[in-house]
N, C-alpha and C positions, 0 to 999 in steps of 0.2 A: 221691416224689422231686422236687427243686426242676428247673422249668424255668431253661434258661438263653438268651440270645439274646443272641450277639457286635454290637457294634454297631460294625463294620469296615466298610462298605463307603455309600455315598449322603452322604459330608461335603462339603459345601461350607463355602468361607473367605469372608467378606467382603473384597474390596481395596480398599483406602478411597480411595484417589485417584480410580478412575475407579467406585469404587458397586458395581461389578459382582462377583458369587459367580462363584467357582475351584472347580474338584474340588479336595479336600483330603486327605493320607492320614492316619489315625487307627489308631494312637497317630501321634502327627507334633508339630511346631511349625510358628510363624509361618515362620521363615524357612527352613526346607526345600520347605515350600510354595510362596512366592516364588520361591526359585530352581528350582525345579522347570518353571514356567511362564515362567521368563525376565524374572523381572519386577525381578531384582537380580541384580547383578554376584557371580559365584564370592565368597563372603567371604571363602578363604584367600587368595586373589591380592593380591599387593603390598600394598597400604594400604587398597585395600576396605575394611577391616573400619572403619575411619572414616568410610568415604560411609553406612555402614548403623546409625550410632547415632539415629536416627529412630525406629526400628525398636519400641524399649524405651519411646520417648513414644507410641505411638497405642495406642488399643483394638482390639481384636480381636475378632470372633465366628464362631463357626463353628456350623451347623446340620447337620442330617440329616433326612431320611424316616424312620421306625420304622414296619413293619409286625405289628401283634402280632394274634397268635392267639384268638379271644374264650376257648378253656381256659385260658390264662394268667390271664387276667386275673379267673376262677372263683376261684382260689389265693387263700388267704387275706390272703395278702400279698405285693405286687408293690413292688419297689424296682427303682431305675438303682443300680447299681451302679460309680461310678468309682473306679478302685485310684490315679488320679494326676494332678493338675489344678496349672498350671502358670500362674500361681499363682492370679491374683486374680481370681474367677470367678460369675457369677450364672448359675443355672442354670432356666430354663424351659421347663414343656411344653405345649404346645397353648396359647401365649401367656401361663400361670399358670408364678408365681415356686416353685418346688421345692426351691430350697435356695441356698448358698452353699460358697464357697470363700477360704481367706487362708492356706494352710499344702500347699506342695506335695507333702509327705513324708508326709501323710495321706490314708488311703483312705475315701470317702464312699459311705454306703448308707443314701440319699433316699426317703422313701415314696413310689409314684405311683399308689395305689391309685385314688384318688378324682379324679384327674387324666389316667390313661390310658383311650384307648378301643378297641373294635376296628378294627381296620382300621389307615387313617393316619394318624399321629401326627409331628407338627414338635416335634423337640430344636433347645433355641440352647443357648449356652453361649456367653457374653459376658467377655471378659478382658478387665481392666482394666489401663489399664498401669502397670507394676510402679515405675516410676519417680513417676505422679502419687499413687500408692497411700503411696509413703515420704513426698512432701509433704505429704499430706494427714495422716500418721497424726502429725509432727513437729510441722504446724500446730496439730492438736487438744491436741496434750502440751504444748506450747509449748514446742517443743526447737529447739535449734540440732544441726546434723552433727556438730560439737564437743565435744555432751555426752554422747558415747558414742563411744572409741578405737578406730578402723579402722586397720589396719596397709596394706590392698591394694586396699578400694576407690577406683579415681581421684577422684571424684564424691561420695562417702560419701552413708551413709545405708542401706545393704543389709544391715545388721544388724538394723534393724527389720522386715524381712520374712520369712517361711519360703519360701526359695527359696536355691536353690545357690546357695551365697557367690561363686564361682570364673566363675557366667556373668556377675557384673561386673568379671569380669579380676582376672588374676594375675599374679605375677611370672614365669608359663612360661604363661602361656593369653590368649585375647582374650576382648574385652566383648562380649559377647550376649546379652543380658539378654531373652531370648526369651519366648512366652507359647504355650500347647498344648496337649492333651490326651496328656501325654506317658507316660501306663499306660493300659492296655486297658482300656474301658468298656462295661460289657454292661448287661440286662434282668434281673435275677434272678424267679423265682414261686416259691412253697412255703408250705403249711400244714405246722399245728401247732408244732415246732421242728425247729431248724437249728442244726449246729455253729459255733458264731463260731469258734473257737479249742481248738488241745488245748498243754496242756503235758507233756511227756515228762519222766518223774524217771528216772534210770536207780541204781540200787543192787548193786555188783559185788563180789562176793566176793574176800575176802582173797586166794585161791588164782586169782581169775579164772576159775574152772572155771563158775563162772554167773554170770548178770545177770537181775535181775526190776526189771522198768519197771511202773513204772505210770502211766496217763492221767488228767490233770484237764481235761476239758474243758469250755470256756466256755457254753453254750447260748441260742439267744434264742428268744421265743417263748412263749405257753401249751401246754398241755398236760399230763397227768398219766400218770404209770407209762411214762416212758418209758425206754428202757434202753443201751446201751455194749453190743457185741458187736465180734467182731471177728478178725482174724489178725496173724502177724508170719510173717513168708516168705523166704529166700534163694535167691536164685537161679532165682527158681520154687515153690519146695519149701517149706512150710510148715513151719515150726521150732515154733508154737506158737500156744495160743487164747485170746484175751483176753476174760477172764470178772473181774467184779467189778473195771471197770477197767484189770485186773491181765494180767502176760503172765511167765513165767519162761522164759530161756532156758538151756540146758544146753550146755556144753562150746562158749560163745559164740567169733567171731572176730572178732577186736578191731580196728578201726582203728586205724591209724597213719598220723602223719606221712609226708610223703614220705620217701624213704631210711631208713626206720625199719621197714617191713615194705608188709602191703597195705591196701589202701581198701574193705573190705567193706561194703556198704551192703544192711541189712536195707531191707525194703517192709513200714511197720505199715499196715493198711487195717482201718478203724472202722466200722461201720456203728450210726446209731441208730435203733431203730425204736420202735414204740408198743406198746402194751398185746397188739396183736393182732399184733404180731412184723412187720408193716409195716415197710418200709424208709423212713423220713423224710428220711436225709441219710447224705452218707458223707466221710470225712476218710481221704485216704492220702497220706501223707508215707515217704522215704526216711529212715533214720538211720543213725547207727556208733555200735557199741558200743564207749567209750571210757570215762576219766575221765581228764579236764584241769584242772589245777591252778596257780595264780599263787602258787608257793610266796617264803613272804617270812619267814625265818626269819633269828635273832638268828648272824651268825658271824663271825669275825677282824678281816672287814674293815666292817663294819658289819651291813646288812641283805640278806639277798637278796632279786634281783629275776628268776626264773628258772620257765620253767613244765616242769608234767611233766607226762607222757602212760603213762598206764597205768602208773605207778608208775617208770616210768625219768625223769629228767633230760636235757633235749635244749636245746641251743645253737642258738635261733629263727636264721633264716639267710633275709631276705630283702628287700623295698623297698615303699616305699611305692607305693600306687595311686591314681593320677588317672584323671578320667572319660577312656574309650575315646577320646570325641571330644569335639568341644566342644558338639555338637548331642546330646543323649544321648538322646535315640528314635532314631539310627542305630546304638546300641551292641544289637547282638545277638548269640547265640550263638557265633555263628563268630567274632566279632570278640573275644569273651571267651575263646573257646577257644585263639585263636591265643598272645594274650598269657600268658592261664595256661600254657600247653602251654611256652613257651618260660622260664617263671618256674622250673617242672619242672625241665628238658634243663640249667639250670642252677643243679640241687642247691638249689633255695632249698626252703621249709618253711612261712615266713609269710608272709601279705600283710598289710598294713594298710592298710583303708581308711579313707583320710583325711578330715579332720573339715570340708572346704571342699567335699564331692564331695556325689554323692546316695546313700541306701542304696539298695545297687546292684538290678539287676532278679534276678529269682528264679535265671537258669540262672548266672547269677554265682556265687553261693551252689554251686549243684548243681555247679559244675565243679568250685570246691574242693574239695566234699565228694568227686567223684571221684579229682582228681588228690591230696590228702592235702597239703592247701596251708592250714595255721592260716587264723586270721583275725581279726585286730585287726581289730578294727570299732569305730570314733569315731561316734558321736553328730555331727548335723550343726554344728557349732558349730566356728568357724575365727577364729581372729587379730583378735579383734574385742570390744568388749562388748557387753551385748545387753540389751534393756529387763528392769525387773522389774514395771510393772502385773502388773496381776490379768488382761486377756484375752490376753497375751502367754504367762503362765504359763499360761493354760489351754492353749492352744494348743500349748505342750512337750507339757506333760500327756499330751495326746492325741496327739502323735505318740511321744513314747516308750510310749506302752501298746501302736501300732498297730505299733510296729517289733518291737519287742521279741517280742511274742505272735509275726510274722511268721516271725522269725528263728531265735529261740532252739533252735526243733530241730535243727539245720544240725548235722552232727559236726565241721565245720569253727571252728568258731566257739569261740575260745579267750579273747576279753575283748572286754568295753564299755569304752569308753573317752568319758567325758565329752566331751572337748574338743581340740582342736589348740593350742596354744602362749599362750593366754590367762593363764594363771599364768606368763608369761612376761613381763608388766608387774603382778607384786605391788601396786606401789607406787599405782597404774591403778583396780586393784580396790578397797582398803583408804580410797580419796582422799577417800570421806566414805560415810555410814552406809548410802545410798541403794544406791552404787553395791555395797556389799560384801555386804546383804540381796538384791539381783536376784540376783549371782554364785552366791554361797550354796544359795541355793532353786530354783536349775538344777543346778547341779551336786554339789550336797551334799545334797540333799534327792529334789524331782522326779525326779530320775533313777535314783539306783541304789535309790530306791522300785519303782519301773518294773520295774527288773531284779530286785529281792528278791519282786514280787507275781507279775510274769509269767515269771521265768525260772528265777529260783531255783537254779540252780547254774552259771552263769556266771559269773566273779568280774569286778568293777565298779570303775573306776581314775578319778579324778577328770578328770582332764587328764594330756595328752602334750606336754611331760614334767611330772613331776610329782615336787615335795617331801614325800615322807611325814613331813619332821620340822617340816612345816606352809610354806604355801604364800607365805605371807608372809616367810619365812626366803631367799625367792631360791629358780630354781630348778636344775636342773644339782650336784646333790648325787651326789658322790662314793663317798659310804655309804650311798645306798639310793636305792632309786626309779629312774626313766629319766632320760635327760638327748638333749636335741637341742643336738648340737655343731657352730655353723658359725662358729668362728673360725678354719676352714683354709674359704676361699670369700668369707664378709663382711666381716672383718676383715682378709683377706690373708694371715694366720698364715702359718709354715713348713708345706709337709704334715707334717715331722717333729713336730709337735706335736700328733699323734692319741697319739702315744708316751709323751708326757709325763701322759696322763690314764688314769682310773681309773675308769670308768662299771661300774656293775654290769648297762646296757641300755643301748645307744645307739639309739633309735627316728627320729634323722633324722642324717644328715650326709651332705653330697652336695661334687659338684663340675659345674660347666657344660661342655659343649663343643658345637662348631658341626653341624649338616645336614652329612649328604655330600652331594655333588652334588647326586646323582640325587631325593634327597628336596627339597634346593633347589631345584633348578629345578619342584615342584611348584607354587610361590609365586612365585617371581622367574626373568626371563631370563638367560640365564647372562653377556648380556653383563652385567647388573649384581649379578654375584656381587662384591661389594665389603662387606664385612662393617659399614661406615661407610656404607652407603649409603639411601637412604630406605626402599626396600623390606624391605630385610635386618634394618633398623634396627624397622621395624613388627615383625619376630618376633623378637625380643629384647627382653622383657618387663621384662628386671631393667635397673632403671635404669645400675648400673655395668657390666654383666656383659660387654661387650666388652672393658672396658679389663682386667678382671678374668680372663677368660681369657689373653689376652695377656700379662698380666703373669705368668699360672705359665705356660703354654709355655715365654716369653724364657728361664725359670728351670734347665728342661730341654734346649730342643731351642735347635737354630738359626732363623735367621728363614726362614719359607718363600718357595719358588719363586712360589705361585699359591694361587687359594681351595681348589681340591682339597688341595695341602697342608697349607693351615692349619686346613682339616677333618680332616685323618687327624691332627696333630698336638695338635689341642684334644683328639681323641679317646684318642690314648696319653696323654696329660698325665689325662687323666679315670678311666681305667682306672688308672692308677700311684697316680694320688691317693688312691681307694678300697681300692685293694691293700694299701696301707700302711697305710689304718686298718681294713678288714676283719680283716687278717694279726694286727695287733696285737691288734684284741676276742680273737680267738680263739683266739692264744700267752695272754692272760691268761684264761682256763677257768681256775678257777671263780669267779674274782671277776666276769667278765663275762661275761653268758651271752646276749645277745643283738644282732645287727648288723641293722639296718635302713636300709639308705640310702635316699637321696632322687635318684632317684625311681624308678620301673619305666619308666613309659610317659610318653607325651603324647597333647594332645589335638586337638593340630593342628600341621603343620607346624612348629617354631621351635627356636632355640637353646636347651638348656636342659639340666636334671641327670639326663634320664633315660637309660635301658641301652639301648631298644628305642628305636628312632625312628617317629616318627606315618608307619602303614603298616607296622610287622612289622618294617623291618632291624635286624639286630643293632651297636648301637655297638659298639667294640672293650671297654668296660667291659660287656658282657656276657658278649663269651666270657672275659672275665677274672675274670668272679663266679662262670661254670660252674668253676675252675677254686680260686677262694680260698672258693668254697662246698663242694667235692667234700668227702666225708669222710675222703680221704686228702688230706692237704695238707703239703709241706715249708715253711716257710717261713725268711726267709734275714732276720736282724735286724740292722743294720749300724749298730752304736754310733758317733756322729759323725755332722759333718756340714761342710760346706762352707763356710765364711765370707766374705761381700765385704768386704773392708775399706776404707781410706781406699785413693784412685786409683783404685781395680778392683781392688785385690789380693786376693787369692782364697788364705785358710787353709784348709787340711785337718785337722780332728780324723780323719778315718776311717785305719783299720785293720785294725780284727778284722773277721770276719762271722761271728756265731753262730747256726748252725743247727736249725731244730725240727721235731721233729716233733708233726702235730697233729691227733687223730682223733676223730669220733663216727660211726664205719659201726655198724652196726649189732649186729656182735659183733667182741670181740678177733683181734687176728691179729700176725704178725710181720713184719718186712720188710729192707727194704737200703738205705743211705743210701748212697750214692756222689757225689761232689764231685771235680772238676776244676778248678784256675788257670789261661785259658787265656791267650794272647797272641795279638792279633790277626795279627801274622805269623809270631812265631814257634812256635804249636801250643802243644802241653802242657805246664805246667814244672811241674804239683806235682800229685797226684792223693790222694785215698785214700777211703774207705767202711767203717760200720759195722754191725754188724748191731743191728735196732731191736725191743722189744717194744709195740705197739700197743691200747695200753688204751681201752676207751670212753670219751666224752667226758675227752679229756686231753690235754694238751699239754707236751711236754718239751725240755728243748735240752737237745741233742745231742752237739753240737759246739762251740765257742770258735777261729778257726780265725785265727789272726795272718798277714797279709800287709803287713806292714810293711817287711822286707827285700825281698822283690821288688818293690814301690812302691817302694820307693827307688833299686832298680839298672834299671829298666824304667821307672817312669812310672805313676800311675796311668790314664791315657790311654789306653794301649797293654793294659790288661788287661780283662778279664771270668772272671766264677765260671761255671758251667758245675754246676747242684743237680740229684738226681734221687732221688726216692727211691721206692721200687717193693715194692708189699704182695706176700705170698706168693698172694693171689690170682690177681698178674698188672697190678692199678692202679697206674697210675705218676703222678708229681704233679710237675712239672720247673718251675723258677727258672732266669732268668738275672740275675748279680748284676752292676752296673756300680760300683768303688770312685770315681766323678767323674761329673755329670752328661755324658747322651748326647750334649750339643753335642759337649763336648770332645773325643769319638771320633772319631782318623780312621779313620771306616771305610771298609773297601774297596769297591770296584767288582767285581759280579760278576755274570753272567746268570742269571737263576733259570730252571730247567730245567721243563721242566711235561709232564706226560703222563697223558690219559684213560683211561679203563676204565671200560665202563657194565655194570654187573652186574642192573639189570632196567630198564622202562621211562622210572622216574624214578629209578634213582638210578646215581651213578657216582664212582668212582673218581678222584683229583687225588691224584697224585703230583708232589713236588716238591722237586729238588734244587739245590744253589749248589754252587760250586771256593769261594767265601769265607764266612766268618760273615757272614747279613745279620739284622738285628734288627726285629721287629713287621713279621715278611711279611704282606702281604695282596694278598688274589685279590678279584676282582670279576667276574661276569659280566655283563656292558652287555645292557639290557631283556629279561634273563630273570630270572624268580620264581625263587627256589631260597632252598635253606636248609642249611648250613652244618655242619657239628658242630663246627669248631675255625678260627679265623681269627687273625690277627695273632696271631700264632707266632714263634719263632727258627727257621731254618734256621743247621745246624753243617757246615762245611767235610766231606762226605764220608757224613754222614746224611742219607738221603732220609727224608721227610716226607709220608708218607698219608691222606688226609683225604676223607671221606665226603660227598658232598653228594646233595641232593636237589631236582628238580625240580619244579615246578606242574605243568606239566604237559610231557608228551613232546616230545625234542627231538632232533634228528640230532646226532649227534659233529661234523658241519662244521660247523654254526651252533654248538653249545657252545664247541668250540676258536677259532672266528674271534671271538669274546663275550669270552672270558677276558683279563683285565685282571690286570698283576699287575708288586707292585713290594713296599720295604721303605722304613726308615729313611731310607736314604743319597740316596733319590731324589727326596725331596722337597728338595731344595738348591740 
């Protein structure tokens, strides 16, 4: 069996101003070290993140003590093993050069056989930095930053290196162009052979009644007659024994997506041994028994673009992922677990990790494969071109062999995807012979090689989005393939113009909205909550994106009282805007089978398009995706729209509202559609409800519901729809419809009634009632953790309102009620 020895503990940093070695922690980076020792300023604070571009020019080294055992080093073969070098790296031991580094998405396994001794041994690891690394490589080529199209670096030039695109800043992220040892770095020893790699085939029965997998694994090493032995286990209990290879399992339990059933994860455990049954090495990996498919077949409205699982057809439901943080050696478990866990809680299905982030760390993977959460997964390559020499392309080579082999067993794991939005300048690519051969033999070649040798049943997508009727043709194709749509955001569009379009997958469209307070003042003092102001203005990445928020608020709401306003307002404007194009992907089932917006998370404090805000809170477009993601969903399609004309004058097309229903739970069911016309003062004037049958994956209207005549003798101002539609299960799915943007509402003044109930030691009970309709209520509890099950809500004249929270940790009922914050619409004015 291979020895192993963590090398966690004896790192020191060089700090180059004053010469002098730091304890350092490992896996870590430059600059968590730094401030760890106080030797730089917080980098989220105010404009910091400008005093600390220094940071990306120096070199870096970091060493340790190794104490190794003289049996180790008996072992035929002793390697360093590093899984993640960050970036640009020379590696030596006991003063002798052991290897290199220039790609940080690849894992290194260094000989040190004839180099390590007993006893103590000195590691350096010397980083170069990443910025003189892209001069130096442009100087050799004779390039200019110009001769390869950057979309987001400030500075250009980060496309010639294998390092995350995104830590030289993005349109939602800061520049940190950091250096580290940012995966675990150990000692490995072992004779004879060692598993490098297994690839798992799975093979399922027509009936599903079995599954027989079998293992190809990689091996390195000499040796002869050595053999595969092995189990596969649930729960404990051994299902079966893997002989020739081979494993058959009987009367399998299939993973599923989330909302689709359960996340059963078999344990395969390998062992290889030698001639005399010796145990050499052992490989145990977790799996689900599934089949996932990228089905793309010839139908009405061109091609589809739609995957299945286990032979049913499911409508992906989720957002894109950016790195945890901006430092990603702080991204661990719990920090994964929170955001998946809340990805879950609202009905989503797939992640996709983005093509500017890193392939993420192992328990990433493992949560999805828990929580039953897809997983687009992009190839690291973002908004950019990228050289095509020969040591460039090796260096893909070898990180897509090193990913791929990694990855590929994960049950989560539903597409490779080439690239992020690069075929989104054709004309870029195609511009002369040079630039269209590198494109090419990255991602038409290199890659879904990679995926055909090492995965072999993952299906392989060039780029997101992408033209199947050739790339060159534009992308954003209507009849087949994905499409990232931000002409409601960039271009300023109507949001009613998600309406107007016909994607068969929409893998990005997003909207901005601002920090609540509480996350603001993480970064800036509240006296300078000013969203113009210099600090406010360092986290807000997108060059227009104030005026751009601003501009759809004005469109909706009134102008606000204070920054806490304009925070809760960006944030309804953000959740509406989603709403409208979510609603619509999934009223058109089956022409569009998949919503992805942009973005889930962040990675540090800032305005920007994500649900979750950096630190866990939920934006109000979160509990609003729990709600246009559920499987039972009404949705309310309001033909028309508002028109400014010359003066300010203000046309109404609206009139009808047609109602839908729209479902993929898991089996068919029946239900009740009920609808209300309400009047803000004068109560009820029209009501009625039908009964519904609820098909899987389908969507139907319902209803056609003309209110023309009461707009006309009332006002559209003075009214609201009042949608509700309620499965025989008991799931209810409720709309409120406004026939006139929210400005124009008077609405009323009224006290929102509030009352606890704690039903065990974290969790409790909010109850909450109004005398008037108040619209997108929201509660806050001032510096208590907690978490939420439903927020920015309607409260109805005479319906109380229940909602389940949950606390970090324990807290008395007089500090919870004296905490409690809470207001709607009509108060921000």
């Amino acid at each position: 069996m291979p020895y192993s020895l963590a090398l966690t503990s004896k790192w020191q940093l060089l700090e180059p101003a004053s010469k002098q070695w730091i304890e350092a922690v490992v896996p870590g980076c430059v600059h968590t070290d730094l401030l760890r020792h106080k030797l730089i300023a917080e980098p989220f604070w105010g404009r910091n993140e400008q005093d600390l571009q220094w940071i990306e020019e120096q070199d870096w080294t970091y060493r340790c003590t190794v104490e190794i055992a003289p049996a180790l080093l008996r072992e035929e073969h002793v390697e360093l093993v590093a899984e993640g070098l960050d970036t640009i790296a020379e590696l030596k031991l006991n003063g002798k050069k052991i290897g290199a580094s220039e790609n940080m998405f690849v894992a290194h396994r260094l000989d040190i056989a004839k180099t390590a001794r007993p006893g103590e041994n000195l590691l350096e690891i010397r980083f170069t930095s990443p910025m003189k690394y892209i001069r130096a490589r442009m100087a050799a080529n004779k390039e200019k930053v110009a001769d390869l199209v950057e979309w987001n670096d400030p500075i250009g030039g980060s496309s010639r290196i294998r390092k995350q695109a995104c830590s030289f800043g993005w349109d939602w992220g800061p520049r940190f162009a950091t250096s580290g040892i940012w995966m675990p770095i150990r000692i490995e020893a072992w004779s004879e052979k060692r598993i490098e790699s297994v690839r798992v085939v799975q093979k399922h029965a027509k009936k599903q009644d079995r599954v027989e997998l079998a293992f190809d694994p990689v091996l390195s090493g000499k040796g002869k007659g050595t053999k595969i032995t092995g189990t596969v286990s649930l729960d404990g209990k051994v299902v079966a024994e893997v002989k020739g290879n081979k494993a058959t399992i009987a009367k399998p339990a299939l993973w599923w997506p989330n909302g689709l059933g359960a996340q059963p994860l078999y344990t395969v455990a390998l062992e290889l041994r030698d001639a005399q049954g010796t145990v050499l090495d052992t490989w145990t990996k977790r799996i689900g028994l599934r089949t996932i498919v990228l089905d793309r077949h010839k139908d009405r409205f061109g091609e589809s673009f739609q995957f299945v699982v286990n032979g049913r057809v499911i409508f992906a439901k989720g957002a894109n992922w950016v790195p945890a943080h901006a430092f990603i050696t702080e991204c661990g478990r719990d920090l994964y677990d929170d955001l998946l866990t809340s990805a879950v809680e609202a009905n989503m299905n797939m992640i996709r990790v983005w093509g500017g982030n890193v392939y993420e760390k192992t328990e990433f993977y493992d949560l999805c494969d828990e929580k039953g959460l897809l997983v687009w997964q992009d190839f690291m390559f973002a908004c950019a071109q990228y050289p095509g020499d020969k040591a460039f392309l090796e260096q893909v080579r070898l990180e897509a062999d090193h990913q791929v082999r990694r990855l590929s067993h994960h049950a989560s794991l539903a597409l490779w995807c080439g690239n992020n939005e690069i075929e989104q300048m054709p004309n870029e690519i195609v511009k002369t012979p040079k630039r269209k051969k590198a494109y090419e033999d990255v991602f038409y070649r290199i890659l879904p090689d990679a995926v055909a040798r090492r995965d072999g049943t993952t299906p392989y997508w060039p780029c997101s989005p992408h033209n199947p009727e050739g790339y060159e043709k534009g992308h954003n194709n209507e009849r087949a393939g994905d499409c990232h749509f931000w002409e409601v955001w960039h271009e300023r569009k109507p949001v009613k113009r998600y309406e107007e379009k016909n994607f068969r997958f929409c893998s990005e469209f997003g909207m901005q909205s601002y920090c609540s307070p509480e996350v603001a003042a993480t970064f800036c003092d509240p006296k300078d909550f000013n969203a113009f102001g210099p600090e406010m203005e360092n986290h807000q990445k997108n060059g227009a994106g104030n005026q751009i928020i601003l501009d759809y608020v004005s469109r909706l709401y009134r102008f606000p009282k204070d920054y806490a306003s304009l925070a809760y307002l960006s944030q309804l404007n953000q959740a509406y805007c989603m709403k409208v194009g979510v609603e619509h992907f999934r009223r058109s089932m089956p022409r569009t089978m998949g919503a992805l917006y942009w973005q889930l998370n962040d990675n540090w404090p800032v305005a920007s398009w994500s649900s979750i805000e950096f630190g866990g809170t939920w934006k109000a477009l979160h509990y609003e995706a729990k709600r246009f993601f559920a499987p039972l969903l009404v949705s309310a399609h309001v033909p028309g729209d508002e028109i400014i004309g010359k003066c300010n004058t203000v046309t109404s097309t609206i009139g009808r509202v047609d109602l839908y229903s729209v479902y993929d739970g898991a089996k068919p069911t029946t239900g009740t559609l009920s609808w209300s016309l309400e009047h803000l003062a004068k109560g009820t004037l029209r009501k009625g409800s039908k009964a519904v049958k609820l098909a899987c994956v389908k969507s139907v209207r319902e209803l056609k519901l003309d209110f023309t005549k009461e707009m006309a003798q009332y006002g559209a101002r003075f009214l609201y729809l009042r949608v509700v539609l309620q499965a025989a299960s008991g799931e209810i799915s409720r709309q409120t419809v406004f026939l006139t943007a929210p400005r124009n509402l008077p609405l009323p003044q009224g006290k929102i009634g509030t009352e606890l109930k704690q039903l065990d030691p974290l969790r409790w009970e909010l109850k909450l009632t109004s005398p008037v309709y108040q619209h997108a209520v929201l509660f806050h509890f001032r510096k208590v953790a907690y978490r939420a099950e439903d927020n920015f809500f309607d409260l109805f004249p005479g319906d109380a309102r229940t909602v389940i929270v949950r606390t970090e940790k324990p807290v008395s009922e007089a500090v919870l009620a004296k905490a409690l914050e809470v207001g709607s619409l009509v108060d921000t004015y």
